[in-house]
VONU-590610 format. One record per residue (C-alpha): residue number from 1; residue in three letters; chain; y, x, z. Coordinates in nm, 4 decimals. Each point is the difference from the previous one (the first is absolute). Example, Ala and Ser with C-alpha at 12.3 -4.5 7.8 and 13.67 -1.06 7.14 Angstrom:
{1; 'ala'; 'A'; {-0.4500; 1.2300; 0.7800}}
{2; 'ser'; 'A'; {0.3440; 0.1370; -0.0660}}
***
This chain:
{1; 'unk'; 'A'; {0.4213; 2.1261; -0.3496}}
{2; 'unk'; 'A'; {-0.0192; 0.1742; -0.3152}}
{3; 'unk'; 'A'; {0.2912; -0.0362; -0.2023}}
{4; 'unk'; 'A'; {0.0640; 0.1360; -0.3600}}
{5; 'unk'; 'A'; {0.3748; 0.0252; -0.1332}}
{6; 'unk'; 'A'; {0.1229; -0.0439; -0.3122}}
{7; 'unk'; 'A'; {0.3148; 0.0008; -0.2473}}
{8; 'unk'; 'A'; {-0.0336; -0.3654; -0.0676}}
{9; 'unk'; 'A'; {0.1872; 0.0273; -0.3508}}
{10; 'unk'; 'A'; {-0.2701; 0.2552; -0.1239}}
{11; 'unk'; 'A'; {-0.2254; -0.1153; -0.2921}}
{12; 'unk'; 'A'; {-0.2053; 0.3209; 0.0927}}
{13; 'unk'; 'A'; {-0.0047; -0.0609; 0.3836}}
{14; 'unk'; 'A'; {-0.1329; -0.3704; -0.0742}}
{15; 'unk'; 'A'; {-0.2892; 0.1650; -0.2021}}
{16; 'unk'; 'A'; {-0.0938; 0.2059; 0.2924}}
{17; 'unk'; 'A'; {-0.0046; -0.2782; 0.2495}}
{18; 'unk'; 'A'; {-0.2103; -0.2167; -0.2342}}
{19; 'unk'; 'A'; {-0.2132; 0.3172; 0.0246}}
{20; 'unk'; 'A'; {-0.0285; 0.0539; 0.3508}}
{21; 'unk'; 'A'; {-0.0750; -0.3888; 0.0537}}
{22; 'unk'; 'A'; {-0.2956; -0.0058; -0.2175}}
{23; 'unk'; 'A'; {-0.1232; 0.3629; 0.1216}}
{24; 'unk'; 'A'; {0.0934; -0.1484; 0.3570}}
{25; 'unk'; 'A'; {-0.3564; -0.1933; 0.0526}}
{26; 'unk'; 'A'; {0.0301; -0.0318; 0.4000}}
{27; 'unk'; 'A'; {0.3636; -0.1383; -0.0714}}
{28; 'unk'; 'A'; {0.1614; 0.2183; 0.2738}}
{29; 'unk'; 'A'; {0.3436; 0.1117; -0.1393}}
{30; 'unk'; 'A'; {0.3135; -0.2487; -0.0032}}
{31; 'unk'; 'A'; {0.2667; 0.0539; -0.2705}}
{32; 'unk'; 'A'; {0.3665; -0.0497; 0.0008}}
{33; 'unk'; 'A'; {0.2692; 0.1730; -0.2232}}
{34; 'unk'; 'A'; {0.2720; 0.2415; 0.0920}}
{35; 'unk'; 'A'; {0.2609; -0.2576; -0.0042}}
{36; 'unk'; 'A'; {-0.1611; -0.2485; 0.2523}}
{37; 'unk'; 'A'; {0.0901; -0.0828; 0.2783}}
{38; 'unk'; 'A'; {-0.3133; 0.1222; 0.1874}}
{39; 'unk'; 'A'; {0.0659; 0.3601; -0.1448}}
{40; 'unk'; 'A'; {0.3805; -0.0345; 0.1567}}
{41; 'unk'; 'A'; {-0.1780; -0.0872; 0.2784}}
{42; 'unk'; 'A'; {-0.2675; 0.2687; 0.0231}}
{43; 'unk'; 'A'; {0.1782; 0.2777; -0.1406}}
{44; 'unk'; 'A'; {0.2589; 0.2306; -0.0299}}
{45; 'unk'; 'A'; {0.3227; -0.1112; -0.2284}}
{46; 'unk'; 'A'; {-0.0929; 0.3753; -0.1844}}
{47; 'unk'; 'A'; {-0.3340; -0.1403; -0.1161}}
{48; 'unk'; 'A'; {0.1121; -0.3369; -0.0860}}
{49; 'unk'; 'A'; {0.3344; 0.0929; -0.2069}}
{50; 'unk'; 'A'; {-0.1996; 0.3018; -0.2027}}
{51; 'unk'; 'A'; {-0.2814; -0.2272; -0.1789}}
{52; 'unk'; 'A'; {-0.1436; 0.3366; -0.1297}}
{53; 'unk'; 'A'; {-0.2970; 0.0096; 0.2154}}
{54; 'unk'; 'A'; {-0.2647; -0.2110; 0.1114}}
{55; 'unk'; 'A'; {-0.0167; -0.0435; 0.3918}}
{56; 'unk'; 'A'; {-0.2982; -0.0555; 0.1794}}
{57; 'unk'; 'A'; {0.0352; -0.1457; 0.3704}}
{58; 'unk'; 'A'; {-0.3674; 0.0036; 0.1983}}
{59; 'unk'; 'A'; {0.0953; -0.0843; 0.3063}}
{60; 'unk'; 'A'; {0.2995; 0.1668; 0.1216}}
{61; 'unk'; 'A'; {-0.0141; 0.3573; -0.2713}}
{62; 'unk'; 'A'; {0.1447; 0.0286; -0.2903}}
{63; 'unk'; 'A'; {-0.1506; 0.1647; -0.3067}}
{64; 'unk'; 'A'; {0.2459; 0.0552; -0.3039}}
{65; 'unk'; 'A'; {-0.0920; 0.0957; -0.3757}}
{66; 'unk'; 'A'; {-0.3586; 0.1922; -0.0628}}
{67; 'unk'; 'A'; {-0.0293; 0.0323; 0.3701}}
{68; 'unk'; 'A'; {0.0219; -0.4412; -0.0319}}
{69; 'unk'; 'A'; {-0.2341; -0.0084; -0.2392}}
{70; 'unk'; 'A'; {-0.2545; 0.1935; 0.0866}}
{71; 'unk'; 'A'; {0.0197; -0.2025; 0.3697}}
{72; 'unk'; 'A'; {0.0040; -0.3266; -0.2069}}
{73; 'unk'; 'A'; {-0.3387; 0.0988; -0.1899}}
{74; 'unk'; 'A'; {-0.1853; 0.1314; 0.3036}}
{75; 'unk'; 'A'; {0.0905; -0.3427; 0.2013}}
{76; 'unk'; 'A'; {-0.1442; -0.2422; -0.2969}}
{77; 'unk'; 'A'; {-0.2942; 0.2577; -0.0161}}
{78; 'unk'; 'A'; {0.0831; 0.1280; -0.3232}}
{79; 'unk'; 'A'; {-0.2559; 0.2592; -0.2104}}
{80; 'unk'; 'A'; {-0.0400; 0.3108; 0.2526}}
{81; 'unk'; 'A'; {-0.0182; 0.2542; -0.2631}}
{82; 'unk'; 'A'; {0.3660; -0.1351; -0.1706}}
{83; 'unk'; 'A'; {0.1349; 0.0321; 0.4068}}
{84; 'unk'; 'A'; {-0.1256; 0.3154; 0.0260}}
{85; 'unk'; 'A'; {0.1317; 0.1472; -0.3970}}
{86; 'unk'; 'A'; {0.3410; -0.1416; 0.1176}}
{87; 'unk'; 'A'; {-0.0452; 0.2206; 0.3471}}
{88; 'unk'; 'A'; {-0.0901; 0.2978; -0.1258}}
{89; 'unk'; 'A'; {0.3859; -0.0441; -0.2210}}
{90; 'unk'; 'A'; {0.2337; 0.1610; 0.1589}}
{91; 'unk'; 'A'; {0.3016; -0.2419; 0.1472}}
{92; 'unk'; 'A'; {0.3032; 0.1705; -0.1600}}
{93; 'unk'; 'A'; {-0.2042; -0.0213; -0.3303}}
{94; 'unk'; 'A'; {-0.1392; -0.3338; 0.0603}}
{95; 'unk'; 'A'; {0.3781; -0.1738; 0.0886}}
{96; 'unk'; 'A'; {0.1516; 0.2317; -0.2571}}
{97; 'unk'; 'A'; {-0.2131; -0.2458; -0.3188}}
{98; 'unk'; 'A'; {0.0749; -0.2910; 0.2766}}
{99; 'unk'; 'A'; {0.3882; -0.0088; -0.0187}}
{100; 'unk'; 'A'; {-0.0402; 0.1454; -0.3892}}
{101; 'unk'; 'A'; {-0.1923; -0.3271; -0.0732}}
{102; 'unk'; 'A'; {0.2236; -0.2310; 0.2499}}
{103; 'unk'; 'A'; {0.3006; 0.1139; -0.1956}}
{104; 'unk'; 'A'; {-0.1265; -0.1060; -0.2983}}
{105; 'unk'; 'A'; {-0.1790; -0.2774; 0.0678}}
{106; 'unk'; 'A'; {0.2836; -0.2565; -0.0916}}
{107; 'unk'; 'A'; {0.0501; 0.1734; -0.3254}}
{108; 'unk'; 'A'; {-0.3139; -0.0152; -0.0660}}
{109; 'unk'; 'A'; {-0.1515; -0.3242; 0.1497}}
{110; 'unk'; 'A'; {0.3419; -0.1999; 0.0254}}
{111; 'unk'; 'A'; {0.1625; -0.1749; 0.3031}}
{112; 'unk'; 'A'; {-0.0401; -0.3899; 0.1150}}
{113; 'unk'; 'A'; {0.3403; -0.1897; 0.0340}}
{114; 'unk'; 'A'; {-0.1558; -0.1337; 0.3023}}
{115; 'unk'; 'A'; {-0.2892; 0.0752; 0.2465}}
{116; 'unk'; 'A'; {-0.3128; -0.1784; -0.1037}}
{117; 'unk'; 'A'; {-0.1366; -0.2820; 0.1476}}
{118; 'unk'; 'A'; {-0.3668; 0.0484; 0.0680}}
{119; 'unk'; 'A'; {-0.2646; -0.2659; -0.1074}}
{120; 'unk'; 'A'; {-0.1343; -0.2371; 0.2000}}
{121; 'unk'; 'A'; {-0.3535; 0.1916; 0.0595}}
{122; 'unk'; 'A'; {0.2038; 0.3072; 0.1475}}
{123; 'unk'; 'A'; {0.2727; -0.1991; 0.1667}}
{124; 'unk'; 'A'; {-0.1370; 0.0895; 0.3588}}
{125; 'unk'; 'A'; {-0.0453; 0.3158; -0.0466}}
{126; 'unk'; 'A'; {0.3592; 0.0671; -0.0363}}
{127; 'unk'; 'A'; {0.2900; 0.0082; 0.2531}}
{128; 'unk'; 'A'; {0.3225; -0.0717; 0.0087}}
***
């Protein structure tokens, strides 16, 4: 299973996975947000108390950050030529804009009192 991770309180995280749903035509990757209980499951307690990255589980590796992203777009089948730009970026300069723009991003986007509840037409695609 394919299994994208996210901070569940994040306006901006939301956005993405709305993204990735729509960009994800064959409907491969599952969902659930750092402070599940299938992330406590599935991960380590490091990934699921930080909420500063996004974690992507295929099968049984881990991919944090740029290195999650990039995993995340070639799974759905993203555009080859954005896959291969992001590539070419060196990692330390790549996760350095990452955690700039994950430190930010409540500032900037705000934070949800609670997780959000996903709409009926998504429901399934989400796990606990």
């Amino acid at each position: 299973m394919k299994i994208v991770y996210y901070d569940g309180m994040c306006p901006l995280c939301h956005k993405s996975v709305n993204f990735l749903i729509k960009a994800d035509k064959l409907g491969i990757l599952r969902y659930s947000s750092l402070q599940g209980q299938t992330a406590k499951k599935n991960l380590s307690s490091d990934l699921t108390r930080s909420l500063e990255t996004i974690v992507f589980q295929n099968q049984q590796k881990i991919y944090t950050k740029t290195d999650a992203v990039i995993e995340i777009l070639e799974a759905i089948k993203f555009n080859r030529l954005a896959i291969i730009i992001l590539k070419m970026i060196p990692r330390f300069l790549r996760d350095f804009f990452y955690r700039l723009i994950s430190r930010k991003r409540y500032q900037v986007w705000g934070k949800y009192q609670t997780c959000e509840i996903p709409s009926l037409a998504t429901r399934d695609l989400f796990l606990e």
